[in-house]
C-alpha positions in Angstrom: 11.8 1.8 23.1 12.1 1.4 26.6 13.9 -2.4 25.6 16.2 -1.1 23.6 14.5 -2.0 20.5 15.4 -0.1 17.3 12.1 1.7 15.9 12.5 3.2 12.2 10.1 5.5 11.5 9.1 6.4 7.7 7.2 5.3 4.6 8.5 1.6 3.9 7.8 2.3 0.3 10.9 4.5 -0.3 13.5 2.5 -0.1 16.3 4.8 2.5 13.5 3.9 4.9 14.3 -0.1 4.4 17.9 0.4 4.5 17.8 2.1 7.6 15.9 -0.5 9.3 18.3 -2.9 8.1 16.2 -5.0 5.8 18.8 -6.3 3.8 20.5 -8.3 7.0 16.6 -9.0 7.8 15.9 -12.8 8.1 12.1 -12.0 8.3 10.4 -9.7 7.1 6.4 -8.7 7.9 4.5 -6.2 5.6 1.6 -5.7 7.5 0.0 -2.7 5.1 -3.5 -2.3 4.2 -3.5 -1.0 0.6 -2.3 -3.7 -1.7 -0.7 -1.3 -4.4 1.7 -0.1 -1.4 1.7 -3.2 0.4 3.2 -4.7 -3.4 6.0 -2.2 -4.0 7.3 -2.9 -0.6 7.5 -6.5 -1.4 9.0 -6.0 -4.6 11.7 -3.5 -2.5 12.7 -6.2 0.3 13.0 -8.4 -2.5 16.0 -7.0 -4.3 17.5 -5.5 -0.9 17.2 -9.0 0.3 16.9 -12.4 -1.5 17.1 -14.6 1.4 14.4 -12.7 3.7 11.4 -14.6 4.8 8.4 -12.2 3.8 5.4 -12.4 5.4 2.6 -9.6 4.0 -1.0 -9.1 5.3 -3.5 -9.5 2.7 -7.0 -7.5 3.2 -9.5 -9.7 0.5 -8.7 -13.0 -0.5 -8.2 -11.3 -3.8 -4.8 -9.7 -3.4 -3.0 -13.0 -2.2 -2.1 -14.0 -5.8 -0.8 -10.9 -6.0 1.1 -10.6 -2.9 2.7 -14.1 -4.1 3.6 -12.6 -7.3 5.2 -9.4 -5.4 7.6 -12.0 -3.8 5.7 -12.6 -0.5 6.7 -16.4 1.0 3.7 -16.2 3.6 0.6 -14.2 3.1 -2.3 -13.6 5.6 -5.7 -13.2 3.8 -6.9 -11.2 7.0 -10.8 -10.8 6.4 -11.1 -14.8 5.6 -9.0 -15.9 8.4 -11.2 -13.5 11.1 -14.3 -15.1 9.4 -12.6 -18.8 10.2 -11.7 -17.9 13.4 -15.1 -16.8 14.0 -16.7 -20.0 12.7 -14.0 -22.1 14.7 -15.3 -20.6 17.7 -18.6 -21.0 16.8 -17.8 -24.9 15.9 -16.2 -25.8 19.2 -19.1 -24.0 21.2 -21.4 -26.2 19.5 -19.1 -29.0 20.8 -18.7 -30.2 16.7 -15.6 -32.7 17.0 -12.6 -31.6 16.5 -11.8 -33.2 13.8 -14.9 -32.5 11.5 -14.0 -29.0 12.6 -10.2 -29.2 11.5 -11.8 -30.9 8.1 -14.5 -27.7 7.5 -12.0 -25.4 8.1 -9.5 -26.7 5.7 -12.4 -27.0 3.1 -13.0 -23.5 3.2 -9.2 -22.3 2.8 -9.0 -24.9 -0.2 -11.9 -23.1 -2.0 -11.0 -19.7 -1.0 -7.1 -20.1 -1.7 -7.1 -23.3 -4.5 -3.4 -23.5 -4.9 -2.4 -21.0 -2.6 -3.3 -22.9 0.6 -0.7 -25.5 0.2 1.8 -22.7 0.8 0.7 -21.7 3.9 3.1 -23.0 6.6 0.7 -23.1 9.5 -2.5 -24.1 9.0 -1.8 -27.3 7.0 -4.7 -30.2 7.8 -3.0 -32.7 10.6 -2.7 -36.6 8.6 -4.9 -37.3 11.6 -7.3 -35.9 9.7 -7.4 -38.1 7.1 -8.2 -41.0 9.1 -11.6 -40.4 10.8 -11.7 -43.6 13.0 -8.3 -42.6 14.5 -7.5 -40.6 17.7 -4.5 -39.7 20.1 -6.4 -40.2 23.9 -5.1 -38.6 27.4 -5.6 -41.5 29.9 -4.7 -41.2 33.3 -3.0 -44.7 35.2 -5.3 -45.3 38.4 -4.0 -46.6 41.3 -5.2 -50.4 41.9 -5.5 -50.6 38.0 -4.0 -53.9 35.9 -1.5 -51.5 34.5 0.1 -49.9 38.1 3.7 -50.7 38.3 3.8 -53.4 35.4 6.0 -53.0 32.0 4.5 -52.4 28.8 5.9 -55.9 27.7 4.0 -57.7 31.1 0.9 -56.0 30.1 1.3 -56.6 26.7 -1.0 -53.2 25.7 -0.6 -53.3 21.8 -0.9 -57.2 21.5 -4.4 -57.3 23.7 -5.9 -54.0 22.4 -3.7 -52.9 19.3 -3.4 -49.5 20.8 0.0 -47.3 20.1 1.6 -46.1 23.2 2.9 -42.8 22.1 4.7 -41.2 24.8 3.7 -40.9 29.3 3.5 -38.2 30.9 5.1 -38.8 34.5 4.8 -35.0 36.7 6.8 -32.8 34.3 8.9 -35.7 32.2 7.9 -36.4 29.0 8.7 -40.2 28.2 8.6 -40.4 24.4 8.3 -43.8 22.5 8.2 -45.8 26.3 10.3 -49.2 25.3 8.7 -52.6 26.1 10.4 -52.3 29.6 8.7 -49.3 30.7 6.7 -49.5 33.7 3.3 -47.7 34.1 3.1 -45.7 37.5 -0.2 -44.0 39.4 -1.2 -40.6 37.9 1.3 -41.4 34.8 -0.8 -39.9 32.0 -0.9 -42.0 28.6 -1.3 -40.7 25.3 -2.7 -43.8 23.1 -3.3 -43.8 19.2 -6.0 -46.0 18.2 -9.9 -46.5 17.1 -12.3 -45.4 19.5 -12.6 -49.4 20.3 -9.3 -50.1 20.7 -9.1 -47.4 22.7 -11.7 -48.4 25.0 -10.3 -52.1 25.8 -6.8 -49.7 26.7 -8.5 -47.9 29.2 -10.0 -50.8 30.8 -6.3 -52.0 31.8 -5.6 -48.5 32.9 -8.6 -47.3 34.9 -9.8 -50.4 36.1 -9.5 -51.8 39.4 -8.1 -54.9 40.1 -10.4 -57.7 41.9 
């Protein structure tokens, strides 16, 4: 490889192959093979070459992941249903579908597809936002002339008068995470506020507003 990179070239099934390419010093491992009966005895290799090894394997039908599991797989990618999700997903957020209710379809059909098996998936675990319909995380944007320009979060008194959660502010490229009460709101800062869509609302009004 023109990087440098080490390239092993063989059947992964035979185990000279795995030592060569230095699985057992491996802390990942991906067995991206099509044919489960293959994909399985590799598995079952890495496995007693390497303990500690993080497998992930590629799983073609949603059938083989229990299987993949068994092999000794910590991660496994049932390809066909997550090109179908992604599919839908797209389909959802064309259709403008909230983001949410999308989120909440999506993990419905992993959790009938997978049962037990979806809670081991490391990535696509349902946000606890999720579980709380009426709640949000909103972008606002500070305007200049507003009732929130160059006052503190304790002078404006944001939670107390809207029961909004000031999250973090977004000032050019600085992130200011969990602003204390004496932080003071500038033009163009950008707000991220957790709260109902009402609460929300009466929040914006002190930061988009203009002043009389």
């Amino acid at each position: 490889m023109n990087n440098g990179e080490a390239v092993v070239y063989g059947d992964a099934v035979n185990e000279p192959i795995l030592q060569k390419a230095h699985t057992d010093t491996a802390d990942i491992v991906v067995v991206s093979v099509g044919s489960i009966i293959p994909s399985m005895a590799i598995i079952d290799k890495v496995r007693r070459i390497n303990k500690h090894a993080f497998i992930i394997a590629r799983g073609t039908l949603i059938q083989n992941v229990e299987m993949l599991y068994k092999a000794g797989a910590d991660q496994v990618l049932p390809e066909k249903l997550e090109i179908a999700i992604d599919l839908l997903n797209r389909i959802l957020v064309k259709r403008l579908i909230p983001q949410k209710e999308v989120n909440r379809i999506l993990t419905h059909i992993r959790n009938t597809s997978l049962g037990e098996f979806s809670r081991k998936d490391i990535v696509n675990q349902p946000s606890v936002l999720d579980e709380f319909p009426n709640i949000s995380i909103t972008a606002v944007t500070v305007e200049k002339g507003s009732q929130a320009e160059n006052r503190s979060l304790i002078d404006l008194e944001l939670r107390k008068k809207t029961g909004v959660t000031l999250l973090a502010i977004r000032r050019g490229t600085e992130i200011i995470e969990h602003p204390v009460p004496e932080t003071f709101f500038r033009p163009e800062d950008i707000a991220y506020l957790l709260g109902n869509p009402e609460q929300i609302n009466y929040a914006s009004e002190m930061l988009l507003r203009k002043t009389p």
